[in-house]
C-alpha positions as CSV (number, residue, x, y, z in Angstrom):
1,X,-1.2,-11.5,-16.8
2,X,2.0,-13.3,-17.3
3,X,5.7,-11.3,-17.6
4,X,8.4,-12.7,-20.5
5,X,8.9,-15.9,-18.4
6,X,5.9,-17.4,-18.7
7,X,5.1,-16.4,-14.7
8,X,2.0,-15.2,-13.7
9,X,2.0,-11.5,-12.7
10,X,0.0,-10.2,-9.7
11,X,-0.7,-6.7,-9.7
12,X,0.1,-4.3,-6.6
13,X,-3.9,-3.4,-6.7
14,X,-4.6,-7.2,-6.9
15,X,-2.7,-7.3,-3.4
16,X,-4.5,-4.3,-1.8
17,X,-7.9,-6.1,-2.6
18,X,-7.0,-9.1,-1.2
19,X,-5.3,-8.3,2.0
20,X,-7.8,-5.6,3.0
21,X,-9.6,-7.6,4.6
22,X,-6.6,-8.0,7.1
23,X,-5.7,-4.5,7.5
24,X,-8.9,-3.4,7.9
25,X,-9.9,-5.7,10.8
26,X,-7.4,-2.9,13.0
27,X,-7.3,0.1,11.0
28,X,-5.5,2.0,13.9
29,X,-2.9,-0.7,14.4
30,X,-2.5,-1.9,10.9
31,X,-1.8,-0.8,7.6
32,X,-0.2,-1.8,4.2
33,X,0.9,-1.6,0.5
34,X,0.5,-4.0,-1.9
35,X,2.4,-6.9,0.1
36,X,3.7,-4.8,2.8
37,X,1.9,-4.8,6.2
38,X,2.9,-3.1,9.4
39,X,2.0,-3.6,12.9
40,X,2.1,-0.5,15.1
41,X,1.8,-0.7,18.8
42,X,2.7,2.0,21.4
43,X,2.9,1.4,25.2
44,X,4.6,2.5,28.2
45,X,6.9,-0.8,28.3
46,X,8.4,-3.1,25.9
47,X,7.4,-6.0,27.7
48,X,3.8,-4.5,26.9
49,X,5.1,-4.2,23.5
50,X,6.2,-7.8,22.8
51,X,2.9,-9.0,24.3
52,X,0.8,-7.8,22.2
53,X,3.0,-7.9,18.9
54,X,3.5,-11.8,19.3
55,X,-0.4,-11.8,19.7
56,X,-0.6,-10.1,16.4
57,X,1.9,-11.8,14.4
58,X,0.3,-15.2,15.5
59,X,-3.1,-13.5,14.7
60,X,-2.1,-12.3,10.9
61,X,-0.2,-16.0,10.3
62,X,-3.6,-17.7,11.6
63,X,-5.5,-15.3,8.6
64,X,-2.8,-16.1,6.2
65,X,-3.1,-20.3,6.8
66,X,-7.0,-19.5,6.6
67,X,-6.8,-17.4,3.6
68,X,-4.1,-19.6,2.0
69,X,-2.1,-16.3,1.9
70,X,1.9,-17.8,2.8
71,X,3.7,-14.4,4.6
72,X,7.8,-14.6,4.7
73,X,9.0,-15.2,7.7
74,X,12.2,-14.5,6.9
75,X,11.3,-10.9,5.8
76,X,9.7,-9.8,9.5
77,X,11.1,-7.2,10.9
78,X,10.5,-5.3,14.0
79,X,11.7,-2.0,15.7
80,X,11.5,-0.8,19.0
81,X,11.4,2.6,19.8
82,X,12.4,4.4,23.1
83,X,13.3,7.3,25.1
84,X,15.6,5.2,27.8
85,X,18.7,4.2,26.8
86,X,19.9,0.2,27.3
87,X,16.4,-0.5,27.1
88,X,16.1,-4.2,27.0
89,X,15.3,-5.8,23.6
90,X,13.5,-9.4,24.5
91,X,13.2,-11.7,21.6
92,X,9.9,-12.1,20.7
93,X,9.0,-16.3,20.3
94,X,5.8,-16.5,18.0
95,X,5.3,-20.2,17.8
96,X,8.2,-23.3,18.1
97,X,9.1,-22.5,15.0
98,X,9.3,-18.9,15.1
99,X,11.2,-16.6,17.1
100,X,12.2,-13.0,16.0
101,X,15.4,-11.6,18.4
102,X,16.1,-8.3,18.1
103,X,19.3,-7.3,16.2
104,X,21.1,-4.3,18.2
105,X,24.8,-4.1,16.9
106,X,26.6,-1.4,16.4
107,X,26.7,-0.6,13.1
108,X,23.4,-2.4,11.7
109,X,21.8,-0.6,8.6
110,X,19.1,-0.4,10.4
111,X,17.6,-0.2,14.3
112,X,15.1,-3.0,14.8
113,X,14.7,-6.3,15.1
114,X,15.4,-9.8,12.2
115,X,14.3,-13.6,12.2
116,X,16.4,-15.8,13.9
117,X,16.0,-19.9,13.9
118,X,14.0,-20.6,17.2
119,X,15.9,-21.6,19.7
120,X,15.6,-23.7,22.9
């Protein structure tokens, strides 16, 4: 299908198909919408947390290089949910090139957590 511009169109369902097989390899953990996938993990500390999420993320970026399926890094974004207050926020460092730090200012749009360039 191409739109006015002569670019080829992919439809939402087209999507789905495709990355099922990604979301369906953790259905409890995982889940999507067309190009949209979420991560969900739960644990009694966010050092727990940031374990296995960096796992994961290196996990769905080994599928995508497999699959030849490129995932914007510069779309990730994370948030951290807690009862404690001041809870720490560590970045999270995926590989050398990747590293997503948490983004806690006052006044963000929203809670959570952005891409930063790796550092260090």
């Amino acid at each position: 299908m191409r739109n006015p511009t002569g670019f080829a169109v992919i439809p939402d369902s087209v999507c789905v198909l495709y990355l099922a097989e990604l979301l369906n390899q953790d259905r409890s953990l995982r889940f999507g919408y067309a190009d949209d996938i979420a991560i969900y993990r739960a644990s009694k500390s966010v050092e727990s947390n940031v374990t296995m999420l960096k796992r994961d993320v290196r996990q769905v970026m080994r599928w995508g290089a497999e699959n030849k399926v490129a995932f914007a890094p510069e779309k990730l974004e994370m948030i951290h949910l807690s009862r404690k207050r001041n809870t720490n926020a560590p970045s999270i460092r995926v590989s050398p090139e990747l590293t997503i730090t948490p983004v806690t200012a006052v006044g963000d749009e929203q809670p959570g957590f952005a891409l930063a360039s790796a550092s260090g």
